[in-house]
C-alpha positions as CSV (number, residue, x, y, z in Angstrom):
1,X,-44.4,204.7,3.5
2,X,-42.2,205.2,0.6
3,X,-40.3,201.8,1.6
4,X,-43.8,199.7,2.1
5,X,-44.9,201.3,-1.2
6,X,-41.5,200.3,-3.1
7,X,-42.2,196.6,-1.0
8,X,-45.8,195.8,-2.4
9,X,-45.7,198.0,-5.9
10,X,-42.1,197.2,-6.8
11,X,-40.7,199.7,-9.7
12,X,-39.0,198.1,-12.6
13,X,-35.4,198.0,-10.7
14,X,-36.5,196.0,-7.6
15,X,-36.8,192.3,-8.2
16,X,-40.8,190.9,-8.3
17,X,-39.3,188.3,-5.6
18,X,-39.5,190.7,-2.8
19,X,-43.0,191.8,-3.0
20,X,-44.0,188.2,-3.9
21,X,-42.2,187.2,-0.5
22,X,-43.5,190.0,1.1
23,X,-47.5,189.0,0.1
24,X,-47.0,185.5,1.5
25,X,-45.4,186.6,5.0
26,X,-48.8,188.7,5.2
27,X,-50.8,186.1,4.5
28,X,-49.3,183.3,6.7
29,X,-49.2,186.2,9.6
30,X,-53.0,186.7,8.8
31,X,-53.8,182.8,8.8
32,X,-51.9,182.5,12.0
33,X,-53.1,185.4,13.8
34,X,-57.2,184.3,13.1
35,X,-56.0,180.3,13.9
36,X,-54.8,181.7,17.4
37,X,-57.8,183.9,18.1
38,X,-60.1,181.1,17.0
39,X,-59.4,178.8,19.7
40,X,-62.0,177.9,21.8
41,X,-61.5,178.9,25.1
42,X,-59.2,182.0,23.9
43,X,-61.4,184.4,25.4
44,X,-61.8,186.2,28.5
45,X,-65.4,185.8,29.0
46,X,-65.4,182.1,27.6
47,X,-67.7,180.1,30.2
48,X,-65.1,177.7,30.6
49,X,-62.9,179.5,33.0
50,X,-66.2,179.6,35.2
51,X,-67.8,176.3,35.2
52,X,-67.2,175.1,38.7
53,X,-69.4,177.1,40.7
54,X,-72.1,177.2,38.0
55,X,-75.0,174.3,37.6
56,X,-76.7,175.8,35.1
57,X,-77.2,178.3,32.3
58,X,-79.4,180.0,29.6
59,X,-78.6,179.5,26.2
60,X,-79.5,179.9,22.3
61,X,-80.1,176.8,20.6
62,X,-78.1,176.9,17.7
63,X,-79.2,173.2,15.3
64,X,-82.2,171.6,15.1
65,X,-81.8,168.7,17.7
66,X,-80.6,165.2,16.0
67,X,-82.1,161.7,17.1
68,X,-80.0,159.5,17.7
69,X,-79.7,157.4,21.1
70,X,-80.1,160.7,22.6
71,X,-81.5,164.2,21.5
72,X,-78.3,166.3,20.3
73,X,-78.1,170.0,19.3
74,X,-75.6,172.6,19.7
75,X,-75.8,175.8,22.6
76,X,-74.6,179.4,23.0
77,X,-74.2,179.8,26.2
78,X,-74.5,183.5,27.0
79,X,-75.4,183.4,31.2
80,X,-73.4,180.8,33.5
81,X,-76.0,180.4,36.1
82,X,-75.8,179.4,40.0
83,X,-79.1,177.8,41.2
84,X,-78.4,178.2,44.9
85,X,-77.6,181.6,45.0
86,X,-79.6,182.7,42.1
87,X,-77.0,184.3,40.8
88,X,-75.7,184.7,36.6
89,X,-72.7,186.0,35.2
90,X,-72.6,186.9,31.5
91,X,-70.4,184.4,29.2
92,X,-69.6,183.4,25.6
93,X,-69.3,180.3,23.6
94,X,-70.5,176.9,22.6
95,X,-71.2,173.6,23.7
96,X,-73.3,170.1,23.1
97,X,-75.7,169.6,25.2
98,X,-78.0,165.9,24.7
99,X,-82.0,165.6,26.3
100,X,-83.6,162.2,26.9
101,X,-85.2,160.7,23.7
102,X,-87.8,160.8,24.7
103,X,-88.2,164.5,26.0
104,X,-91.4,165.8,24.9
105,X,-90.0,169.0,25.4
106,X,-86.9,169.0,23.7
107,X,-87.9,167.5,20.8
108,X,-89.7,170.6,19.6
109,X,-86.8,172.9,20.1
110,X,-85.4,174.8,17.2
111,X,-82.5,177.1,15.9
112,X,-82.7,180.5,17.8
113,X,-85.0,179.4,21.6
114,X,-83.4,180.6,24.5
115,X,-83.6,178.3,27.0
116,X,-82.6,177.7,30.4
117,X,-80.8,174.9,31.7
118,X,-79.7,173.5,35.0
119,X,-77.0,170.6,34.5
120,X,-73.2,170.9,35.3
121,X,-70.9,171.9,31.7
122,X,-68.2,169.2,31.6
123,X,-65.5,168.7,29.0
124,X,-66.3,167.0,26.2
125,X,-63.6,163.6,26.8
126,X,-60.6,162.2,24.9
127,X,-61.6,159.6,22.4
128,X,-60.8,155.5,23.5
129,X,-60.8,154.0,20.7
130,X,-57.4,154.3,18.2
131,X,-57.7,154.9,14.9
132,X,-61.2,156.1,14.9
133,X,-63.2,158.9,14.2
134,X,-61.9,161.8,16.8
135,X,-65.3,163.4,18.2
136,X,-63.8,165.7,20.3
137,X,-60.9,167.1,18.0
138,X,-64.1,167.7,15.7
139,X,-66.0,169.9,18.0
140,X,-62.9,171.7,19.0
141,X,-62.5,172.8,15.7
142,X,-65.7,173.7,15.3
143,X,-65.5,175.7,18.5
144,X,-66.8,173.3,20.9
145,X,-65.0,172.0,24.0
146,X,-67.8,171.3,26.5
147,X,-70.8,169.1,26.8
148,X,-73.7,168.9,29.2
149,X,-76.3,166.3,29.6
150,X,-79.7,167.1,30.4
151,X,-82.1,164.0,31.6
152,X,-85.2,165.6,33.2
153,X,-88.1,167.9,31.3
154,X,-87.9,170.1,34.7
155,X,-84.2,170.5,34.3
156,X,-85.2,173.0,31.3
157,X,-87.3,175.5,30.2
158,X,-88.2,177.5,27.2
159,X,-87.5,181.0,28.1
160,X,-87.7,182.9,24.3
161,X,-88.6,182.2,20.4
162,X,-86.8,183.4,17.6
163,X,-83.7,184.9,19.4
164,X,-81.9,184.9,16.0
165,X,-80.7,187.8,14.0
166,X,-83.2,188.7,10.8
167,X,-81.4,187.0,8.6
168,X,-80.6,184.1,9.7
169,X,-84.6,183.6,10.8
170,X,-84.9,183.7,7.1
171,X,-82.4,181.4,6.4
172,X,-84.0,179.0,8.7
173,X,-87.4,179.8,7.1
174,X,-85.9,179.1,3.5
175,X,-84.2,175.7,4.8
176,X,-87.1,174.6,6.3
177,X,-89.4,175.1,3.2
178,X,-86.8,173.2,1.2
179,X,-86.7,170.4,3.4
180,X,-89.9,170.3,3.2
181,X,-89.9,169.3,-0.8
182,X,-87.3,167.1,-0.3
183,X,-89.4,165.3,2.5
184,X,-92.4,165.5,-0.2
185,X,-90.4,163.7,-3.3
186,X,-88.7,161.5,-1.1
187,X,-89.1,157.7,-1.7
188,X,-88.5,156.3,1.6
């Protein structure tokens, strides 16, 4: 105790450049440490050491879903599910999962449903064009390393509303209302 103290609180006979040094190996340690314990797939109950016997899942939406050729939002998967045996197991993480266009379903989705979903969880792949914008090692910093594409209305269902925590349901509330202005004052 005495020599950590002497270390961080340095009396006027030890040199300033030992604590300083000191500090910094703590913080790089720190960085590193939360770097290697972010990374997806890092985890014991991650679904992606389960995938290949599951077909399906239930899940958290997480984003609003984005139009583009292709309905886009973000999951947490929390159950890996298997639709022959009817049988879950209880898992953690992320993926991006994209609905038809024109899914009447999907398209009214938001931030905190629980749905379920029956379509196989495949990794996200490796981008073929050089020197462009790298998809994948965006979503794996982000968290993401998995994808699955959902193109029937009967290959999900809305199981729950509102499966958010209290505070982020009136985050969402808030961001909503102020899109809403912006959508009022906008020109185009």
């Amino acid at each position: 105790y005495i020599f950590f103290s002497e270390v961080i609180f340095p009396s006027t006979s030890t040199k300033p450049q030992i604590s300083s040094l000191c500090i910094l190996i703590i913080f790089l340690s720190a960085g590193y440490i939360r770097t290697v314990i972010n990374i997806p797939g890092f985890e014991v109950s991650h679904f992606s050491h389960k995938i290949e016997e599951y077909d399906g899942g239930i899940a958290i939406i997480q984003e609003i879903p984005i139009k583009r050729t292709s309905l886009r939002t973000e999951l947490r998967i929390i159950n890996l599910c298997n639709s022959a045996n009817k049988n879950c197991i209880s898992t953690s993480g992320n993926a991006i999962v994209y609905f038809k266009l024109n899914d009447t379903i999907a398209q009214y989705y938001k931030p905190g449903d629980k749905i379920y979903f029956q379509g196989k969880l495949r990794e996200i792949g490796a981008n073929t064009n050089p020197y462009s914008f790298d998809f994948k090692l965006y979503l794996y910093n982000r968290g993401i390393t998995h994808q699955v594409y959902i193109w029937g209305e009967k290959n999900h269902i809305l199981l729950e509303k509102d499966c958010l925590s209290f505070i982020y349901q009136k985050a969402m509330k808030v961001r909503d209302e102020f899109v809403a202005i912006l959508k009022k004052y906008d020109n185009n």
